[in-house]
C-alpha positions in Angstrom: -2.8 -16.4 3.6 -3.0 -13.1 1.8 -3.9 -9.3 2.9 -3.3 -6.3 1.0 -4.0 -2.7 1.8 -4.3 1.0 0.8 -3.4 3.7 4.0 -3.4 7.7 2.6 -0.2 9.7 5.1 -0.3 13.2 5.4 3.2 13.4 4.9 5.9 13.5 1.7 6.8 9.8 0.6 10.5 10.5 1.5 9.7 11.2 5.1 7.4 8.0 5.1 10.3 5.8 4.0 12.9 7.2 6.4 10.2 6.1 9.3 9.7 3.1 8.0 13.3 2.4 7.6 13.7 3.2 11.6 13.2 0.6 13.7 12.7 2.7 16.8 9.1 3.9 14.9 9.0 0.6 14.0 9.2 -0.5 17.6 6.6 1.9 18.5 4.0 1.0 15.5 4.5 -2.5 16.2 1.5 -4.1 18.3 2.9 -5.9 20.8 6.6 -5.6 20.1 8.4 -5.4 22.7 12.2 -4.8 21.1 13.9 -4.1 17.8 17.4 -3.6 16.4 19.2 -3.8 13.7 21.8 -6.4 13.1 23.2 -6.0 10.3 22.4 -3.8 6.8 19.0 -4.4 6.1 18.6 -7.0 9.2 16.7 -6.5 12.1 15.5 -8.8 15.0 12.0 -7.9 17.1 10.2 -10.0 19.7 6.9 -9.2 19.6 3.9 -11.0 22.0 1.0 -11.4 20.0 -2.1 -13.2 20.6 -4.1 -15.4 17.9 -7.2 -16.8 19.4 -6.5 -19.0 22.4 -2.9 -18.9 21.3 -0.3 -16.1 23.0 3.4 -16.5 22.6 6.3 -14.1 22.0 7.6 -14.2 18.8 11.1 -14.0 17.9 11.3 -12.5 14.6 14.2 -11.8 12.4 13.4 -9.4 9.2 15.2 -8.5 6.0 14.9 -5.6 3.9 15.0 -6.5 -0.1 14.4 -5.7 -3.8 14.9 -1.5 -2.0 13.6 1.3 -4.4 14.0 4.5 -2.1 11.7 6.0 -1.5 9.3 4.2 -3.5 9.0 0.4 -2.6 10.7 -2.5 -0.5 9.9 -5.4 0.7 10.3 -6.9 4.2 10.5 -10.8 4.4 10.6 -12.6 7.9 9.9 -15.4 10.2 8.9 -15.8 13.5 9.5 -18.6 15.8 6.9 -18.7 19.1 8.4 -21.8 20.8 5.4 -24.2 21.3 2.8 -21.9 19.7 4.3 -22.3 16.4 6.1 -20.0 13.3 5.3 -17.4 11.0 7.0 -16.9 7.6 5.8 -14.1 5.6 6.6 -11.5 2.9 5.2 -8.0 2.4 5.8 -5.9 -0.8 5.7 -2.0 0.2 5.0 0.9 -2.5 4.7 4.5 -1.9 2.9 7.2 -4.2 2.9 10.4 -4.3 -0.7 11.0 -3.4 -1.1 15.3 -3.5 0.9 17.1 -0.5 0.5 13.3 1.4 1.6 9.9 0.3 -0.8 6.5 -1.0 1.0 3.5 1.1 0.0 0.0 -0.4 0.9 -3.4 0.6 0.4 -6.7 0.1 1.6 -9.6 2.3 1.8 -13.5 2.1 1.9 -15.4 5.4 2.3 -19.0 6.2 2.3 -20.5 10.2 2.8 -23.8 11.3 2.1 -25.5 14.7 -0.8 -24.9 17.0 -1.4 -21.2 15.2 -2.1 -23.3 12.0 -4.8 -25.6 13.8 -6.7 -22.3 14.9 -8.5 -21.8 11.6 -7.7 -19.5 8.1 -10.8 -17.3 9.2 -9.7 -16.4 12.9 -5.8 -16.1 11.8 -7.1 -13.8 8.7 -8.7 -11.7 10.9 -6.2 -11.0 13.3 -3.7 -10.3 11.4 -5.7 -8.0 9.6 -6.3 -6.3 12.7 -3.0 -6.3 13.5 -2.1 -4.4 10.7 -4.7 -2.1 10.8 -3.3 -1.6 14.5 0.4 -0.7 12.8 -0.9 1.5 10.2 -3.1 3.4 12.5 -0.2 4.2 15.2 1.9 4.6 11.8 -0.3 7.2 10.2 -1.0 9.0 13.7 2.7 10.4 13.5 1.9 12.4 10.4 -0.9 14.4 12.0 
């Protein structure tokens, strides 16, 4: 599965990328999550409960920063493991742009789940995790106004 998206931040891409290099904002973005820390450079484990259709599990995540560019792009790659409900493995490219006194965020993201979340359906896992990420980005770009 595939998303992509354009948010506009009221705030200079170098402050972006510090908060989305801290995993405390991170934490509190997140829907659902319920801890983050780092591990090691570029490491971080999160367990976040989330809920796809009929099927709710925490998530225990772990997530490596790669291919950094500060404070213009990154990408975050990761998997999940929900015990019975199944795993997530993704990868989501990051750029920032200078956009006038505020910054253009855009991402795109690849995702594959196995177990019961992949029995649920492409359409009904697509559109939660869309609004998932609509979720972060909204809680993400409320800290910049």
């Amino acid at each position: 599965m595939e998303i992509n998206g354009e948010y506009r931040l009221d705030a200079a891409p170098q402050q972006v990328w510090q908060d989305l290099n801290d995993p405390e904002v991170l934490q509190a973005c997140i829907p659902g999550c319920e801890s983050m820390s780092q591990i090691g450079e570029d490491e971080y484990e999160c367990e976040v409960m989330a809920k796809f259709g009929p099927v709710k599990a925490k998530f225990k995540s772990r997530l490596s920063v790669c291919d950094s560019n500060p404070p213009h792009s990154y990408a975050i790659v990761g998997e999940g493991k929900g015990g019975v409900a199944g795993f997530g493995k993704g990868r989501a490219d990051v750029q920032l742009a200078p956009d006038g006194t505020g910054t253009l965020l855009s991402y795109s993201a690849s995702l594959t789940v196995g177990g019961k979340l992949a029995q649920i359906g492409s359409r009904l896992l697509g559109a939660t995790t869309r609004k998932l990420s609509d979720q972060f980005f909204s809680a993400f770009s409320a800290r910049f106004e």
